[in-house]
matplotlib code that plots the C-alpha trace (Angstrom):
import matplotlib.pyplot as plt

x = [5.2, 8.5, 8.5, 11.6, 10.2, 8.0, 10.8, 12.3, 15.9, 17.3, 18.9, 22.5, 24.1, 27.1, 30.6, 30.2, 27.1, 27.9, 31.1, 29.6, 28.2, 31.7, 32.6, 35.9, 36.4, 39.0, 40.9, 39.6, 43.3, 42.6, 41.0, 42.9, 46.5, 45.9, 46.6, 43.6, 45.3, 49.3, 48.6, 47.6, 44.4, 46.3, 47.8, 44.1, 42.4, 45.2, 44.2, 41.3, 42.0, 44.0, 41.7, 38.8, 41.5, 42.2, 38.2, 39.2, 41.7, 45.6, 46.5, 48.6, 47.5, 48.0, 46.3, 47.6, 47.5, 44.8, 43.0, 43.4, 42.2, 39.2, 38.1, 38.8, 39.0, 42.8, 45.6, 49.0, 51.0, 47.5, 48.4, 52.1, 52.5, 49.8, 51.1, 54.8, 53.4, 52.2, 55.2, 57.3, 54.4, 55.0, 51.5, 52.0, 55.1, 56.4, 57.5, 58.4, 56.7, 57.9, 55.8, 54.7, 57.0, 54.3, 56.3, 57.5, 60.9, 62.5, 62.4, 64.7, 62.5, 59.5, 58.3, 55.6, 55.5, 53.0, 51.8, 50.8, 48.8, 50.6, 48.0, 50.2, 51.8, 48.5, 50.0, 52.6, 51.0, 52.5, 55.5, 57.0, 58.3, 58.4, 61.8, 63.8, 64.4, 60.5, 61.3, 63.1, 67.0, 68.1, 68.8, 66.1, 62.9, 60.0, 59.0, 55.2, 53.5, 51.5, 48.2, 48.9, 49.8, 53.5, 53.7, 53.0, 51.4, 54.4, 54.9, 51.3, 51.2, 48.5]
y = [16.9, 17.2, 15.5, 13.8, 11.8, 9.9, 8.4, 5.0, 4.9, 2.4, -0.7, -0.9, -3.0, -5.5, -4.6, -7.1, -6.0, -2.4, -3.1, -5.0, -1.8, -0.1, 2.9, 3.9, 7.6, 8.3, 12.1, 14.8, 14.4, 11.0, 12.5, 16.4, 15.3, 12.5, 9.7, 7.9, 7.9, 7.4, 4.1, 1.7, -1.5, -3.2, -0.5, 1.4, -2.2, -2.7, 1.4, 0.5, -2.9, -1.1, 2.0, -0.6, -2.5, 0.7, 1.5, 5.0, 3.9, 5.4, 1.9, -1.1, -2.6, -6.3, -7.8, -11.3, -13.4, -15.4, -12.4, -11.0, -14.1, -14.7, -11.2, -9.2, -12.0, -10.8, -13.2, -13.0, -11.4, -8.4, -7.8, -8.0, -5.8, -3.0, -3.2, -2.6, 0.5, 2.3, 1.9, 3.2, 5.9, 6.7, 6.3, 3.6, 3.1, -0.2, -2.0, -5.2, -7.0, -10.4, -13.6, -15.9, -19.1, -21.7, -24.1, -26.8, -26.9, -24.4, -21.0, -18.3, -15.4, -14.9, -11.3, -10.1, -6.5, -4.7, -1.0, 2.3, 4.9, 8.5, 11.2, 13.8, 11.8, 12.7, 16.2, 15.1, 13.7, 10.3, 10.0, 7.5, 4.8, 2.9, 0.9, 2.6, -0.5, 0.5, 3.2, 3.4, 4.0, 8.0, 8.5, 6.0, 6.2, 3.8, 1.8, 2.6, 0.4, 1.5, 2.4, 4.7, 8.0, 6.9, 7.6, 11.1, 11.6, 11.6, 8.3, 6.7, 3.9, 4.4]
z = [230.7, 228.5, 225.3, 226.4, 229.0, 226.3, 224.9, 226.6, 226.6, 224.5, 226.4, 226.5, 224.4, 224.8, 223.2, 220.4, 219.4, 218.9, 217.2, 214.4, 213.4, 214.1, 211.3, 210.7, 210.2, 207.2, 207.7, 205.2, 204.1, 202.7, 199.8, 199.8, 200.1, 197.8, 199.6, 197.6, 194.7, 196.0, 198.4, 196.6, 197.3, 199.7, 201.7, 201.9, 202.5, 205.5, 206.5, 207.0, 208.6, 211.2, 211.7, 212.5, 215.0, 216.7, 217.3, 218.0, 220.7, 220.7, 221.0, 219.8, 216.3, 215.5, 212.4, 212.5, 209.2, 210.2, 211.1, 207.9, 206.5, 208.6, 209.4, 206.2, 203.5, 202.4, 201.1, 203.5, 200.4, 200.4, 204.0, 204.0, 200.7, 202.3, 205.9, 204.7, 201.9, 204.9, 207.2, 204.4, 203.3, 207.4, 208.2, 210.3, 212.8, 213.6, 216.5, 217.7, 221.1, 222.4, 222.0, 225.1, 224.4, 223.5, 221.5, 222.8, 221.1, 223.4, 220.8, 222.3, 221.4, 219.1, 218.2, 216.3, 214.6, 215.8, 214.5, 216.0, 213.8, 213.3, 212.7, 211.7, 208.4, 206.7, 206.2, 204.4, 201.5, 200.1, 198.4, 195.5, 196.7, 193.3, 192.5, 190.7, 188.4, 187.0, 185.0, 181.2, 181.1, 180.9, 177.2, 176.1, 175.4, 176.2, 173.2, 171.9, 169.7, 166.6, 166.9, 170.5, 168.8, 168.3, 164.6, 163.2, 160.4, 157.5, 158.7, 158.6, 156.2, 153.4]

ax = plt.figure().add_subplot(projection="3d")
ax.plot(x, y, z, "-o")
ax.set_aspect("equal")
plt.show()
């Protein structure tokens, strides 16, 4: 008798039970390209938001706010800020998909933006996308205050 046949199959489960034990599986670029250190909390808390939406699917994404709330405990701004970092980091594409009217004041047309996942961007590392407002003026140099290796040693009082 094979060894195999003294082992009962586990039973199947429902969707909802295997998906609260759902993983996400980050690409080894993550860490090599250096995305972990150029996005930054709320875009990797939304990467994961959306990788976890996806469940290994080429589909759609949709976090909606109350989602993000409910689901993964983030504020609306949390969302909004990481959801915009990874369109413009190119990890994420948007798109726009109509709305059911619902409302009974006669809206024209609702959309809500809705995300697909591009695997190749992880290749291209991230880039800067820092207002330029954030850094000193050409010609002028950042104030440092004492005590942060801004005075050389002819100038240290005694």
């Amino acid at each position: 008798r094979p060894a195999g046949a003294l082992v009962k199959p586990a039973p199947r489960r429902s969707r909802s039970e295997r998906e609260q034990h759902f993983y996400v599986q980050l690409d080894a670029r993550f860490w090599t390209e250096g995305w972990v250190a150029g996005l930054s909390g709320a875009a990797i808390a939304m990467l994961l938001a959306c990788l976890y939406e996806q469940r290994g699917r080429d589909s759609e994404i949709w976090v909606s706010p109350r989602m993000g709330r409910e689901r993964y405990d983030l504020r609306d701004e949390t969302r909004n800020k990481g959801l915009r970092e990874l369109t413009d980091q190119g990890l994420l594409a948007l798109a726009r998909r109509p709305v059911p009217a619902t409302s009974l004041f006669g809206e024209r047309f609702r959309a809500r933006n809705i995300y697909l996942m591009r695997p190749g961007a992880w290749a291209e590392g991230p880039h800067s996308t820092a207002p330029p407002d954030s850094a000193a003026p050409a010609g002028r140099a950042r104030h440092r205050p004492r005590g942060t290796g801004a005075e050389s040693e002819e100038n240290l009082p005694i």
